[in-house]
C-alpha positions as protocol buffer text, in pm:
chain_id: "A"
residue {
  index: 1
  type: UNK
  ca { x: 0 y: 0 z: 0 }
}
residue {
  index: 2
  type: UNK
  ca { x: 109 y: 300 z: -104 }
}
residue {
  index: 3
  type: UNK
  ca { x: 192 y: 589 z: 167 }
}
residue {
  index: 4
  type: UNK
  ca { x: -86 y: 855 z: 155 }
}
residue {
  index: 5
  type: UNK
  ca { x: 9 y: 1180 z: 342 }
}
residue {
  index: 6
  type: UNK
  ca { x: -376 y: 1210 z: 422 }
}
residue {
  index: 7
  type: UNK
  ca { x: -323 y: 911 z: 647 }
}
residue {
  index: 8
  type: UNK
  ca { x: -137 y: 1196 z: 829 }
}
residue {
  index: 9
  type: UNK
  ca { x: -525 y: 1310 z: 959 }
}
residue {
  index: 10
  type: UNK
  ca { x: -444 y: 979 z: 1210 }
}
residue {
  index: 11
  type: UNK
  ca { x: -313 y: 1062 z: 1524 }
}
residue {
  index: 12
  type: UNK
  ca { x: 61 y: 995 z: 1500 }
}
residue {
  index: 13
  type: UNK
  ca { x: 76 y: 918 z: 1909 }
}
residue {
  index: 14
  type: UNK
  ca { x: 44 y: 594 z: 2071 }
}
residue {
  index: 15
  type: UNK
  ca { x: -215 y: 519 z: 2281 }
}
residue {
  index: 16
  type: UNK
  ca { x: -123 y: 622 z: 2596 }
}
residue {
  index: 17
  type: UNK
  ca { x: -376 y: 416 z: 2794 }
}
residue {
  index: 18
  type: UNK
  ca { x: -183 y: 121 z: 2620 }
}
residue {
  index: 19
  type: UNK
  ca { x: 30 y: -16 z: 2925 }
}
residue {
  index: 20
  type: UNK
  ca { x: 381 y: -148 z: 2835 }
}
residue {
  index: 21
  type: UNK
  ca { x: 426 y: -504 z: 2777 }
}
residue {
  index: 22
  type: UNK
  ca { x: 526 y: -678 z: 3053 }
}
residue {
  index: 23
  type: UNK
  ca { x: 882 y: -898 z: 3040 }
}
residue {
  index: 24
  type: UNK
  ca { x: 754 y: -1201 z: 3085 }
}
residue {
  index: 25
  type: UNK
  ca { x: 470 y: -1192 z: 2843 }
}
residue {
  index: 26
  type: UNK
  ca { x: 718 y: -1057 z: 2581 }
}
residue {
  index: 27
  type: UNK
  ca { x: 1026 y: -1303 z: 2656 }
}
residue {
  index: 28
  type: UNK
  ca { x: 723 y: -1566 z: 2569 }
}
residue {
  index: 29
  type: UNK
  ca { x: 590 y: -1452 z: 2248 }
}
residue {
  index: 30
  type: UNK
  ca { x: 932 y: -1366 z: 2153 }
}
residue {
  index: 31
  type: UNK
  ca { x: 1048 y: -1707 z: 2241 }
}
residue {
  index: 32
  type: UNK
  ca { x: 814 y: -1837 z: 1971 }
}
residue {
  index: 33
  type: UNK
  ca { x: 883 y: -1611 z: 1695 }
}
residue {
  index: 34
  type: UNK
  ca { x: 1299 y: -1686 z: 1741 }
}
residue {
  index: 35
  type: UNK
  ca { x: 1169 y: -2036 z: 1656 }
}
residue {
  index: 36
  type: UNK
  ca { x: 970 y: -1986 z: 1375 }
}
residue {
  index: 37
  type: UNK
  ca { x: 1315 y: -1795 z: 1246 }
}
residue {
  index: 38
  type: UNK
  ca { x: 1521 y: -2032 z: 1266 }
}
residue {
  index: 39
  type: UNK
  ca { x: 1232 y: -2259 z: 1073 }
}
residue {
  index: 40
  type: UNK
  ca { x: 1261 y: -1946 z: 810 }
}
residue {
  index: 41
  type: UNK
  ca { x: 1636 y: -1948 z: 790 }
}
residue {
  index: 42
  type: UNK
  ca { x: 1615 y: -2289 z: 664 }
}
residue {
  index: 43
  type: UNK
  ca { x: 1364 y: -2192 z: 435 }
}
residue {
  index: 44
  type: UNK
  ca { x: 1587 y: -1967 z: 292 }
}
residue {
  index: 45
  type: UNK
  ca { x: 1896 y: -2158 z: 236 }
}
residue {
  index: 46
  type: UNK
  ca { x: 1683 y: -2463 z: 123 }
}
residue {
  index: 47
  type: UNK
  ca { x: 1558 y: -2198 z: -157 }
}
residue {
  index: 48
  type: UNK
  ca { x: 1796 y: -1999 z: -196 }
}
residue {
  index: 49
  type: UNK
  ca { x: 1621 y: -1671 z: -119 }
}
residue {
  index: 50
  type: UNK
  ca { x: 1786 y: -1346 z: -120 }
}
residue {
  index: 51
  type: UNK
  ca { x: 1641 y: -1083 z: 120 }
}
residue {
  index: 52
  type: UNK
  ca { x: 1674 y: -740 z: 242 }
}
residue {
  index: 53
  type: UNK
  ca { x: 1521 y: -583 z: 535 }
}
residue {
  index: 54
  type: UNK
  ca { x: 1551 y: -209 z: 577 }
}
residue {
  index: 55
  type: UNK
  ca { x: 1538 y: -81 z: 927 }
}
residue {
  index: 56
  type: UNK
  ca { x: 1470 y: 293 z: 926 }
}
residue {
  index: 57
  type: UNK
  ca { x: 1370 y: 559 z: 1188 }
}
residue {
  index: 58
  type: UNK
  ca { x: 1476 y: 830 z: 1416 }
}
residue {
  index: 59
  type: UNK
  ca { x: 1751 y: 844 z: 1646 }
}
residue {
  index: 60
  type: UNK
  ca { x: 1646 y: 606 z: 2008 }
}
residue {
  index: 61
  type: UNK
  ca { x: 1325 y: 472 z: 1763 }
}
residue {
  index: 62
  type: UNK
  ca { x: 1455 y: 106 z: 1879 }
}
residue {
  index: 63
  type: UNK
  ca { x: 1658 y: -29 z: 1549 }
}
residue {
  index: 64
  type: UNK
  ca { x: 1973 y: -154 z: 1747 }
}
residue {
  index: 65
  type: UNK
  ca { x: 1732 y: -329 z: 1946 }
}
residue {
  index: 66
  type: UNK
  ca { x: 1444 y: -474 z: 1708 }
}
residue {
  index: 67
  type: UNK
  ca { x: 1788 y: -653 z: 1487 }
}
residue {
  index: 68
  type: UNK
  ca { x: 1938 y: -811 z: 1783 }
}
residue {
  index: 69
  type: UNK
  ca { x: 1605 y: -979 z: 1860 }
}
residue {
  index: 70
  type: UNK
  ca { x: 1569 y: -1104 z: 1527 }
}
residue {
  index: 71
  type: UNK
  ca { x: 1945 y: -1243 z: 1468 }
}
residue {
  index: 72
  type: UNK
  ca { x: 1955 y: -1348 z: 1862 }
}
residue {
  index: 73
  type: UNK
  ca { x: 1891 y: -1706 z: 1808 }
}
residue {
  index: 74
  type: UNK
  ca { x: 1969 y: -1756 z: 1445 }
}
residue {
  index: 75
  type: UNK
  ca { x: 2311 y: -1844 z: 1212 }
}
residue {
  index: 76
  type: UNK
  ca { x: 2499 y: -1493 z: 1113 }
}
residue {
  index: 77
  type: UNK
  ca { x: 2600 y: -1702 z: 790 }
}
residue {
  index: 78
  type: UNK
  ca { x: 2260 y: -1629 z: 703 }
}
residue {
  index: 79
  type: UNK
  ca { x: 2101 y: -1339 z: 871 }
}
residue {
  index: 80
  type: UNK
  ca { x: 2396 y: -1081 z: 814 }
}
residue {
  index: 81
  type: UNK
  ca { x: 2397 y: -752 z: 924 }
}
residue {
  index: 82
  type: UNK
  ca { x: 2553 y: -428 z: 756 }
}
residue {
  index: 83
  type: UNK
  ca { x: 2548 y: -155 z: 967 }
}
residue {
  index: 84
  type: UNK
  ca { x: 2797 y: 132 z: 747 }
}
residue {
  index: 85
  type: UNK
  ca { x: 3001 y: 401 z: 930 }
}
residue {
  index: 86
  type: UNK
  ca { x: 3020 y: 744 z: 771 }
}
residue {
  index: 87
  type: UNK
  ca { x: 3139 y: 688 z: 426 }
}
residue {
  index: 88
  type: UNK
  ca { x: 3522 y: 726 z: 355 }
}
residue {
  index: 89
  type: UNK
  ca { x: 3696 y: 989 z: 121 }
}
residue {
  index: 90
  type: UNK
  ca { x: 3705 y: 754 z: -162 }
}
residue {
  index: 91
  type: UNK
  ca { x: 3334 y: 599 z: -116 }
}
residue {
  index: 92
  type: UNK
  ca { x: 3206 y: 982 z: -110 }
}
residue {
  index: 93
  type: UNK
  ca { x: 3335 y: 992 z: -475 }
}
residue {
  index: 94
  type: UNK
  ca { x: 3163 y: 649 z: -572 }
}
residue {
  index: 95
  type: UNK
  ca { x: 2779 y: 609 z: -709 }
}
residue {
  index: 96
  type: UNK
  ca { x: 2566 y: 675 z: -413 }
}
residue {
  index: 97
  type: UNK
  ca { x: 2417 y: 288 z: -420 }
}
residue {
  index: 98
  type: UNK
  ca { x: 2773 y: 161 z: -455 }
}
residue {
  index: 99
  type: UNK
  ca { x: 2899 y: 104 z: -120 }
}
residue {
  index: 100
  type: UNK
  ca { x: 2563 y: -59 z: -4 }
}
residue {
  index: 101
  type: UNK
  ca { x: 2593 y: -310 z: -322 }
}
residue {
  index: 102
  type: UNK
  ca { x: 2880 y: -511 z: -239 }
}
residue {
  index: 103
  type: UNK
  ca { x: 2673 y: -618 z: 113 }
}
residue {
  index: 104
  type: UNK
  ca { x: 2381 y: -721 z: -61 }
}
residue {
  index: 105
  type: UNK
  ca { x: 2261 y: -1079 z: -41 }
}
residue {
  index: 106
  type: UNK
  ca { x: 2375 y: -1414 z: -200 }
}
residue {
  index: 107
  type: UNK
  ca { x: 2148 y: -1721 z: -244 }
}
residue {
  index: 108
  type: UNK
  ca { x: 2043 y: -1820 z: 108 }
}
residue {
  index: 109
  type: UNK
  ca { x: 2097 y: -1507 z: 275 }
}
residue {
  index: 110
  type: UNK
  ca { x: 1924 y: -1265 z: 422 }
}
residue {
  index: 111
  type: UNK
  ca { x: 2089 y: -883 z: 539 }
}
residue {
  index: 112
  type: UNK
  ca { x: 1935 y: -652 z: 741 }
}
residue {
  index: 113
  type: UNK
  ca { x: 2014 y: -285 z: 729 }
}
residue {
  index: 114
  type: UNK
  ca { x: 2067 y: -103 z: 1014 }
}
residue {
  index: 115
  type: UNK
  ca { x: 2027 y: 237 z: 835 }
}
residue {
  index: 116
  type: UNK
  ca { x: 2081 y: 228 z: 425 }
}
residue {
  index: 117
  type: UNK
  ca { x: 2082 y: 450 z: 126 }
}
residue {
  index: 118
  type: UNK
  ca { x: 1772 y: 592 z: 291 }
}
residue {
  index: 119
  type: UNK
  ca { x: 2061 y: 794 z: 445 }
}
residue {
  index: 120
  type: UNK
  ca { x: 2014 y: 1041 z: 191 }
}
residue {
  index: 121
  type: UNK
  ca { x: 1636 y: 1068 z: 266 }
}
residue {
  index: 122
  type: UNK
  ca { x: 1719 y: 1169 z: 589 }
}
residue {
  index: 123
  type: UNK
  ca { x: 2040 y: 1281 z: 795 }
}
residue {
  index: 124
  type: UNK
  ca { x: 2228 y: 1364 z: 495 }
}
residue {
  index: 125
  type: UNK
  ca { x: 1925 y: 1573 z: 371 }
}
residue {
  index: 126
  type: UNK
  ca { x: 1844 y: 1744 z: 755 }
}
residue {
  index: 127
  type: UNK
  ca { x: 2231 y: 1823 z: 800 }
}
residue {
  index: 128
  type: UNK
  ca { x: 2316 y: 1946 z: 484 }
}
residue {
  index: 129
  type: UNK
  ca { x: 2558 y: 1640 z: 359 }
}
residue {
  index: 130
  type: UNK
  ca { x: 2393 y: 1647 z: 45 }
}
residue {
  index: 131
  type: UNK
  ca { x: 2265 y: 1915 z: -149 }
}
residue {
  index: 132
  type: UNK
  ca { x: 1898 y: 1943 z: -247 }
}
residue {
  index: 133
  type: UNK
  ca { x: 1958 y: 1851 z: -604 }
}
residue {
  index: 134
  type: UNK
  ca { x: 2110 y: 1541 z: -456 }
}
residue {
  index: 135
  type: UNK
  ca { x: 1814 y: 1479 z: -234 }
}
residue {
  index: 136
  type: UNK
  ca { x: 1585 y: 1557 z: -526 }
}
residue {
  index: 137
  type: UNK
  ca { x: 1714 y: 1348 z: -741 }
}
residue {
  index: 138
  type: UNK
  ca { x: 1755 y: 1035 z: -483 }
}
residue {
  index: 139
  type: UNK
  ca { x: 1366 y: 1067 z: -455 }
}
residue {
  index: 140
  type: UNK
  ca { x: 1319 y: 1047 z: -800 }
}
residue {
  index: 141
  type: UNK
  ca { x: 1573 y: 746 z: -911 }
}
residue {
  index: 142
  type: UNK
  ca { x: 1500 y: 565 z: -558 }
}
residue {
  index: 143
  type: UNK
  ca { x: 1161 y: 384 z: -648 }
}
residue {
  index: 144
  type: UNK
  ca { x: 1325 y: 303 z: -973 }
}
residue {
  index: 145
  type: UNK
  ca { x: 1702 y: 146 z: -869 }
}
residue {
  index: 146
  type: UNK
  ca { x: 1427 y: -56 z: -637 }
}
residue {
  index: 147
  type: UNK
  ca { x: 1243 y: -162 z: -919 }
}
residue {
  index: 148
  type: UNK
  ca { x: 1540 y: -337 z: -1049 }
}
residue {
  index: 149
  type: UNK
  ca { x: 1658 y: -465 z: -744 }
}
residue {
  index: 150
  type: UNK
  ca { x: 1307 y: -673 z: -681 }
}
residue {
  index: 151
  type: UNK
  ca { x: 1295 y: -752 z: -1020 }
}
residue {
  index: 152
  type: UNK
  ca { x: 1646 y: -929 z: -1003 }
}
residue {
  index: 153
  type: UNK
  ca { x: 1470 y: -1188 z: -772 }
}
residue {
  index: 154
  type: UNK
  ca { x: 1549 y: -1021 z: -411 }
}
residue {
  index: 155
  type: UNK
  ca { x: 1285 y: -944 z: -203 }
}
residue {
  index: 156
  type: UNK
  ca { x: 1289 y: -612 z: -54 }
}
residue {
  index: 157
  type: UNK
  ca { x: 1140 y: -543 z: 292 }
}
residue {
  index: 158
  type: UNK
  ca { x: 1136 y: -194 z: 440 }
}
residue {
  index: 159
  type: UNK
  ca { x: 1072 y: -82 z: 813 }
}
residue {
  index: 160
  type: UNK
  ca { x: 1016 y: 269 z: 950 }
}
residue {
  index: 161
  type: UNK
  ca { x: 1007 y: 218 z: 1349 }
}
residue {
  index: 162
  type: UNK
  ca { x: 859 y: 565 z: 1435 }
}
residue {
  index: 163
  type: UNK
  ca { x: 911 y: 653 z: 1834 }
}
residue {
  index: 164
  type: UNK
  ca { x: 731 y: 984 z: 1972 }
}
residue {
  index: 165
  type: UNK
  ca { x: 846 y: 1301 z: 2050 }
}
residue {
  index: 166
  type: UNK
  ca { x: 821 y: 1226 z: 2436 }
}
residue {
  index: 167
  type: UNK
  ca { x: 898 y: 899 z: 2418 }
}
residue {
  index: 168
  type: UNK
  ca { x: 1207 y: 983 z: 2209 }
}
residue {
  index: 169
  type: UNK
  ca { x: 1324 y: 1230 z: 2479 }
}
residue {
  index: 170
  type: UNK
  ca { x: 1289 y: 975 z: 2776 }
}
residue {
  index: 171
  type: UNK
  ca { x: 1550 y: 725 z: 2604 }
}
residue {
  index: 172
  type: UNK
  ca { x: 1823 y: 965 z: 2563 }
}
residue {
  index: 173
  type: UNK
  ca { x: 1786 y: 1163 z: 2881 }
}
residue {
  index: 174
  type: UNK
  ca { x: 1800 y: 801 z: 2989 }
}
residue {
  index: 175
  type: UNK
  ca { x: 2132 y: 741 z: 2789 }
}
residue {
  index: 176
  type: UNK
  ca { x: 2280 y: 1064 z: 2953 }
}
residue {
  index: 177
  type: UNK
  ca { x: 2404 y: 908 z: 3294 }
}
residue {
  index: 178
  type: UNK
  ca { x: 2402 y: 520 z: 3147 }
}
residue {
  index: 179
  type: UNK
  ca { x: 2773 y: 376 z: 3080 }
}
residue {
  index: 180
  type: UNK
  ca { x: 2650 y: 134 z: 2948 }
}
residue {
  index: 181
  type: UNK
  ca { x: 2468 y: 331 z: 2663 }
}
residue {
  index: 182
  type: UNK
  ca { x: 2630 y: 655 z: 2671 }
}
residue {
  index: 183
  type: UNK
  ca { x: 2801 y: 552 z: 2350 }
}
residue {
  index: 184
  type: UNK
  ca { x: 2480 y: 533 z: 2144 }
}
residue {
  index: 185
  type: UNK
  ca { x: 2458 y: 901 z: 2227 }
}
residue {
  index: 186
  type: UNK
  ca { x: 2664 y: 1133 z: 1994 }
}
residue {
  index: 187
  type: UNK
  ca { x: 2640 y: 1504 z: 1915 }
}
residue {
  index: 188
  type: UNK
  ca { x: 2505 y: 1399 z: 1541 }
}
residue {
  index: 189
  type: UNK
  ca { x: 2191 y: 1228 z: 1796 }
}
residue {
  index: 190
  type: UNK
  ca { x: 2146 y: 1543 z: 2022 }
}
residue {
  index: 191
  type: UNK
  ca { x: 2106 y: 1744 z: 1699 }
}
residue {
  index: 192
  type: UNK
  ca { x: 1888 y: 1575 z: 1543 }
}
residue {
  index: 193
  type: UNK
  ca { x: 1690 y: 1588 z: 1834 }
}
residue {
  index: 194
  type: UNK
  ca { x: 1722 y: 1920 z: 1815 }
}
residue {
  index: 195
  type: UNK
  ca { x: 1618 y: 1938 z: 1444 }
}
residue {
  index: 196
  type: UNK
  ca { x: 1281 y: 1732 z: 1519 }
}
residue {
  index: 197
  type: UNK
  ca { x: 1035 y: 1870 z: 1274 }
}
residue {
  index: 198
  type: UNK
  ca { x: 1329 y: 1891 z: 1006 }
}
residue {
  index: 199
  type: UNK
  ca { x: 1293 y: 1501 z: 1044 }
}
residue {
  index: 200
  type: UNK
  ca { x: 984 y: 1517 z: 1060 }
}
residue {
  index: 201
  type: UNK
  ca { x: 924 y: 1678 z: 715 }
}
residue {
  index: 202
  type: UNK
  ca { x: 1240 y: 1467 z: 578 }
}
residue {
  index: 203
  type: UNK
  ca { x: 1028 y: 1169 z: 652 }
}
residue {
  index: 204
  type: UNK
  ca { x: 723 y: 1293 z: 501 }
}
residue {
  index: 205
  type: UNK
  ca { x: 871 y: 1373 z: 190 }
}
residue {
  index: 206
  type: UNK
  ca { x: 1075 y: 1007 z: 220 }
}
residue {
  index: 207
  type: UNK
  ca { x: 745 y: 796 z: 240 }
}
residue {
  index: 208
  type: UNK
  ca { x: 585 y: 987 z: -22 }
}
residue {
  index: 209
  type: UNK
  ca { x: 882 y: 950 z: -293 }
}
residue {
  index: 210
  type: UNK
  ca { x: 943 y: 616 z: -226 }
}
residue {
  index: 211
  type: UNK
  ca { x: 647 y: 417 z: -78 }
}
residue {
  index: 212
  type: UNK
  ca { x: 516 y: 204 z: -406 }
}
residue {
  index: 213
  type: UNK
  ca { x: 330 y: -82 z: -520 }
}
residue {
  index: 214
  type: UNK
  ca { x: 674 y: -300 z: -540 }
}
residue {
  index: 215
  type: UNK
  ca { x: 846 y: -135 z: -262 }
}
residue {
  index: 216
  type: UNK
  ca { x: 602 y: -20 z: 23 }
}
residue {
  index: 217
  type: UNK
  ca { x: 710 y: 138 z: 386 }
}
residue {
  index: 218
  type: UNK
  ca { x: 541 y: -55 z: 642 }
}
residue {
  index: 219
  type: UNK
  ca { x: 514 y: 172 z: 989 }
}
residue {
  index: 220
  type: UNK
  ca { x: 577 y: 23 z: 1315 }
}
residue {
  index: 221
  type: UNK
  ca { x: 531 y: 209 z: 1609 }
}
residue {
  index: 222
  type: UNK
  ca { x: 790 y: 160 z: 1858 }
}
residue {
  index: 223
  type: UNK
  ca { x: 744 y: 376 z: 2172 }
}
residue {
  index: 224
  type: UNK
  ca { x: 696 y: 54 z: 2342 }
}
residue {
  index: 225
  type: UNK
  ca { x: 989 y: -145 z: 2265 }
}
residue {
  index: 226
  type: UNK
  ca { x: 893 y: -509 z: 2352 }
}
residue {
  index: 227
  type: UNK
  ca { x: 573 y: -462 z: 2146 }
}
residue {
  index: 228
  type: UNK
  ca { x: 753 y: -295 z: 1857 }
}
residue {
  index: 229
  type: UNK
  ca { x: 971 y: -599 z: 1823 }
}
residue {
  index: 230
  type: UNK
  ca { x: 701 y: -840 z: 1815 }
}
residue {
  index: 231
  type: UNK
  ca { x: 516 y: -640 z: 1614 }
}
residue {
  index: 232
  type: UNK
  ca { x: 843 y: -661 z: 1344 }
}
residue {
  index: 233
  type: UNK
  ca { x: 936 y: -990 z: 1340 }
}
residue {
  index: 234
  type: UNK
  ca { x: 549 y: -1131 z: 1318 }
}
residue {
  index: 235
  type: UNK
  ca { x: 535 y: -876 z: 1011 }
}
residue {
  index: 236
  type: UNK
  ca { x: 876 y: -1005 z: 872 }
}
residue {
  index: 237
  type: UNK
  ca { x: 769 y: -1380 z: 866 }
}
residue {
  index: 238
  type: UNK
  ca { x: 402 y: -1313 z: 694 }
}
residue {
  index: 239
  type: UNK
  ca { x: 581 y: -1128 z: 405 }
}
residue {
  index: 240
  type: UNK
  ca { x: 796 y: -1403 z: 358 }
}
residue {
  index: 241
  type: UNK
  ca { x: 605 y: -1734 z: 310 }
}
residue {
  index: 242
  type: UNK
  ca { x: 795 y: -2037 z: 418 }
}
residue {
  index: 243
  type: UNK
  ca { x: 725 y: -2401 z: 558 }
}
residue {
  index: 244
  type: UNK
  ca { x: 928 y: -2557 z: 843 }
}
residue {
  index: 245
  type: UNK
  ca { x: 1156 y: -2790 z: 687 }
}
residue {
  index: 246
  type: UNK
  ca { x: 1212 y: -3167 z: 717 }
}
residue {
  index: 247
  type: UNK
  ca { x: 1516 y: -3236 z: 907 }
}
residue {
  index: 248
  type: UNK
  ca { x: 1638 y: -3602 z: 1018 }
}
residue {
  index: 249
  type: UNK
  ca { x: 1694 y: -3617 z: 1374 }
}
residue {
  index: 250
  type: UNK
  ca { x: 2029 y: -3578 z: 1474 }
}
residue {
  index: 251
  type: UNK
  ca { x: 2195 y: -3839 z: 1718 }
}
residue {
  index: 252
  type: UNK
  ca { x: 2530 y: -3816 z: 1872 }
}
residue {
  index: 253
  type: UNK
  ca { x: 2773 y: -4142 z: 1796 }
}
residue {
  index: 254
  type: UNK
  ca { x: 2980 y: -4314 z: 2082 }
}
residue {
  index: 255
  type: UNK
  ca { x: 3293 y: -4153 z: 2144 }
}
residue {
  index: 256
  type: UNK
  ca { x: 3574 y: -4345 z: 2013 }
}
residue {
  index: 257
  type: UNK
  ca { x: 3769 y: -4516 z: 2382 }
}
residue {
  index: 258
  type: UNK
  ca { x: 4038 y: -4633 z: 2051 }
}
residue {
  index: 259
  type: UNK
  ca { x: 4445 y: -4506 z: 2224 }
}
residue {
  index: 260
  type: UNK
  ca { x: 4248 y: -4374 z: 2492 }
}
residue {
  index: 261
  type: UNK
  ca { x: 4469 y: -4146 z: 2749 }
}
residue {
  index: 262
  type: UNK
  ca { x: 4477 y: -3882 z: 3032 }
}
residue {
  index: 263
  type: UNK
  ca { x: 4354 y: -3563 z: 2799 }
}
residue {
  index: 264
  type: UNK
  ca { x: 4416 y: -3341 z: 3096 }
}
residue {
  index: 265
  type: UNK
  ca { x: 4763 y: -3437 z: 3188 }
}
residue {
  index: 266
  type: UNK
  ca { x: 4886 y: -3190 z: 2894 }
}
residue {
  index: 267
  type: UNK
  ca { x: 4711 y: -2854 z: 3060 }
}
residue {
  index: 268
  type: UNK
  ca { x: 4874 y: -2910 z: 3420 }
}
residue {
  index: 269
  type: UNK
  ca { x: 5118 y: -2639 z: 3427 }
}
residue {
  index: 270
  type: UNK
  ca { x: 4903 y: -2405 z: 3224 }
}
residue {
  index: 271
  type: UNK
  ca { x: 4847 y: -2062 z: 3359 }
}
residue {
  index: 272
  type: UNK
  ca { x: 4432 y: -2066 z: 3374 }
}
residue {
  index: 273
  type: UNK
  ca { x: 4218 y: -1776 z: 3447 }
}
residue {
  index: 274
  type: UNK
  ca { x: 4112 y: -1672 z: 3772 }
}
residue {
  index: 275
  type: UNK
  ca { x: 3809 y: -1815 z: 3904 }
}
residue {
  index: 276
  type: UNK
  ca { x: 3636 y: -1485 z: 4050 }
}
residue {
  index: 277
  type: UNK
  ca { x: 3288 y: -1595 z: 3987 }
}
């Protein structure tokens, strides 16, 4: 479905009488949908799919977060993730789409984006990294370089997680005093918080250019985390139709006792690691 910017007439907030999911209720459904993964992993190497899955969204909208809780419990030798620092010197010179090429997918593999050319739609665009005959002209061709893509037989999934203004705020006034996540706060993330209706108008004019019949935006809302991820991978595995595959049972053979000897006498003398724990 195409995005309409009358569906902007909806109220853009979550419901607020919606309580948060609760751990255990989410650790449970999300327990089940890691299995039915792994059954699509081997759906996709039986088949040889290729797939890409866009994750897009604001600073703090939960995309760290949402990937980890897909490729938690699956092989990274199929679910790969590309997650691109600032481009070099040399890749600034290249055709835009040309760094992002060389990670797309082989037979059997599926790579998630953890931001993409989409780049261009957005912080590029709201910062000035790009001109507006670049951004312009990304919008046009965009639709159009995805057109091809699909076309060459990989299917193309894209994800905008879309966190609230308040909810936003919370996470990185939460990230502020956190060691543990003061690292996913940089002064390109307090700008564009900062710059919140320039993203806000960048996104607009994203959907609009680039939401089609062969390449939709699907929406997620993600001021509640744990229901945002459910909410993702349950989407991801009804776009992709798959069956659970046939596999013979696996049973372990007796060790061979054949020149059996002391296998431990080699590590005495070894310097081991404190046992603190």
């Amino acid at each position: 479905m195409e995005f309409d910017l009358k569906q902007r007439k909806v109220s853009m907030s979550t419901d607020a009488d919606t309580p948060r999911m609760k751990r255990k209720a989410y650790e449970k459904e999300l327990g089940k949908l890691q299995v039915e993964l792994c059954y699509l992993q081997e759906w996709v190497k039986a088949n040889k799919l290729r797939i890409i899955v866009l994750f897009e969204g604001r600073d703090a909208a939960g995309k760290g977060g949402t990937i980890k809780a897909i490729t938690e419990k699956v092989s990274p030798r199929v679910f790969r993730v590309a997650a691109l620092p600032a481009p070099s010197d040399r890749e600034k010179t290249q055709l835009f789409l040309q760094r992002y090429m060389q990670y797309f997918p082989a037979a059997g593999e599926i790579v998630i984006f953890d931001r993409s050319w989409y780049n261009r739609a957005g912080v590029e665009y709201v910062m000035g990294f790009c001109t507006p005959a670049e951004h312009k002209r990304f919008l046009s061709l965009c639709p159009q370089m995805e057109k091809y893509i699909i076309e060459g037989g990989i299917i193309l999934i894209k994800l905008w997680l879309e966190v609230g203004m308040g909810e936003q705020e919370r996470r990185f006034k939460a990230r502020i005093d956190d060691p543990l996540r003061q690292w996913k706060l940089s002064p390109m993330d307090t700008e564009s918080y900062r710059r919140w209706y320039d993203y806000s108008e960048a996104r607009d004019l994203m959907l609009k250019a680039t939401s089609t019949k062969d390449s939709p935006w699907y929406i997620v809302r993600s001021d509640d985390k744990r229901r945002a991820r459910l909410n993702c991978i349950a989407h991801l595995l009804k776009l992709i139709p798959h069956k659970r595959m046939h596999r013979d049972k696996i049973k372990l053979p007796k060790r061979s006792t054949k020149e059996r000897f002391d296998d431990q006498a080699g590590l005495r003398g070894m310097t081991f690691v404190t046992e603190r724990y």
